[in-house]
MITI-560968 format. One record per residue (C-alpha): residue number from 1; x, y, z; residue in one letter. Coordinates in steps of 0.02 Angstrom, whole numbers. Layout:
// MITI-560968
BATI,n,u,v,w,res
BATI,NUM,X,Y,Z,A
...
END
This chain:
// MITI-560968
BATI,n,u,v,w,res
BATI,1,0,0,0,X
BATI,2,133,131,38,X
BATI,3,223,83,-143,X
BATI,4,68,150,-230,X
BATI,5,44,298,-108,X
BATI,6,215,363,-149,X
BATI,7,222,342,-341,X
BATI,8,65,422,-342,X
BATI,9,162,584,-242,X
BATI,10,269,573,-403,X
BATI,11,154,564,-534,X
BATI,12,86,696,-448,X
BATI,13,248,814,-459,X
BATI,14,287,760,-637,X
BATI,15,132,895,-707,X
BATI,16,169,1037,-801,X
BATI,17,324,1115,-889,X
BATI,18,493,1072,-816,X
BATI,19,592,1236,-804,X
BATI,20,769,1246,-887,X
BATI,21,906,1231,-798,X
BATI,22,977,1417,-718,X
BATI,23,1144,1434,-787,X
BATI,24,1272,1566,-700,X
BATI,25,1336,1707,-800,X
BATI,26,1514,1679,-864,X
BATI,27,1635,1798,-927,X
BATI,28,1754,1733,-1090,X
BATI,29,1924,1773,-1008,X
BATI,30,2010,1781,-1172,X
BATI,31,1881,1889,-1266,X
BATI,32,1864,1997,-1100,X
BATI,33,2076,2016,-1109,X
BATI,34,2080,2042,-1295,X
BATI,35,1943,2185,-1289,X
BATI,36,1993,2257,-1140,X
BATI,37,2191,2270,-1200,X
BATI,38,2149,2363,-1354,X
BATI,39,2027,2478,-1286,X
BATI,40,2165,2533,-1158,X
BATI,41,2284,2524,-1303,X
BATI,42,2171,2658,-1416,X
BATI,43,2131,2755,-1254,X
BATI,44,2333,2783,-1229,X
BATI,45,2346,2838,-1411,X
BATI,46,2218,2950,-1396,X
BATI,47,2263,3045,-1240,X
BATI,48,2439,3030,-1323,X
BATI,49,2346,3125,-1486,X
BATI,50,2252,3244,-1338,X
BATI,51,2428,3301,-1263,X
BATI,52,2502,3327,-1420,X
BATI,53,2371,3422,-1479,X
BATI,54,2338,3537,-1312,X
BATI,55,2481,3554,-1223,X
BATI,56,2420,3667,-1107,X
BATI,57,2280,3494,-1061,X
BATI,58,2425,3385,-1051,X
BATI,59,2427,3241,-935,X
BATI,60,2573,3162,-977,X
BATI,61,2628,3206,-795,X
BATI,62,2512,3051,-755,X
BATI,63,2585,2937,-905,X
BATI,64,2753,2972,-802,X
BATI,65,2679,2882,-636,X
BATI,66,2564,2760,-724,X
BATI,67,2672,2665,-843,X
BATI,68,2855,2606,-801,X
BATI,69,2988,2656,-888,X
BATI,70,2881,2789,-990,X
BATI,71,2961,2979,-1021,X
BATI,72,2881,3101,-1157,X
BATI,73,2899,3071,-1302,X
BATI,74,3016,2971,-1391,X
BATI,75,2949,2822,-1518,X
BATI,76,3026,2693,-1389,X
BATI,77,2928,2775,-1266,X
BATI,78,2755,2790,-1347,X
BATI,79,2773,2593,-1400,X
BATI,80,2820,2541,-1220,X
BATI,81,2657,2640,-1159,X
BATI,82,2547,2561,-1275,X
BATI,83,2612,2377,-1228,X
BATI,84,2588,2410,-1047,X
BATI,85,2433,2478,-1100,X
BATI,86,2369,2323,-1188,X
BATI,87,2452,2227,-1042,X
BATI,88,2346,2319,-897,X
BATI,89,2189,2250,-988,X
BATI,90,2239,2089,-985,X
BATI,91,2304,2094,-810,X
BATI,92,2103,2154,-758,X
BATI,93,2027,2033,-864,X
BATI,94,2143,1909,-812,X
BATI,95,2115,1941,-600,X
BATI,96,1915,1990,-640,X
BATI,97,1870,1875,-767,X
BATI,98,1900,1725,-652,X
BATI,99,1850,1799,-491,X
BATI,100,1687,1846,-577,X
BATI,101,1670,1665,-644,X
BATI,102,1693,1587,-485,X
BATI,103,1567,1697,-390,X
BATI,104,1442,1711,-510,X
BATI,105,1438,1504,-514,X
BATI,106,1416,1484,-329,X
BATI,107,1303,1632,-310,X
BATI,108,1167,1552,-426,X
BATI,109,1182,1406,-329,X
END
């Protein structure tokens, strides 16, 4: 008797839609490093551009303090700036993109 009672409690839950699965948000770490690297890479050219242009508005002051190694302006210079550029993109999307990964998967569960 208690056989019957309890597959009849699960034919009971089997009605209606079953819901999809929730899956947790993920961040691509390599499409996250590669977009985030050149947008800091065309950012640096243009406040390069910016400082060039008004050099009253210049902030290369902060270049100086920001990137290693960088002094105003030589060739060298500008292409070491715009590799440590690209490279502090993929050093955030390399520390976030995990991190966020990780969290979001055991939030949603």
């Amino acid at each position: 008797m208690a056989k019957a009672k309890t597959s009849r409690t699960a034919e009971q839950r089997s009605y209606g839609t079953p819901l999809a699965p929730v899956q947790s948000p993920r961040i691509p770490v390599i499409a996250f490093g590669m977009s985030l690297g050149i947008f800091l890479a065309i950012t640096y050219t243009l406040c390069v551009g910016f400082d060039l242009l008004f050099p009253g508005q210049a902030m290369y002051e902060t270049w100086l303090r920001l990137l290693p190694g960088f002094t105003w302006l030589t060739w060298q210079s500008f292409l070491l700036g715009l590799v440590e550029s690209f490279a502090y993109g993929w050093y955030v999307a390399l520390m976030f993109g995990p991190l966020f990964n990780v969290i979001a998967r055991r939030w949603t569960l």
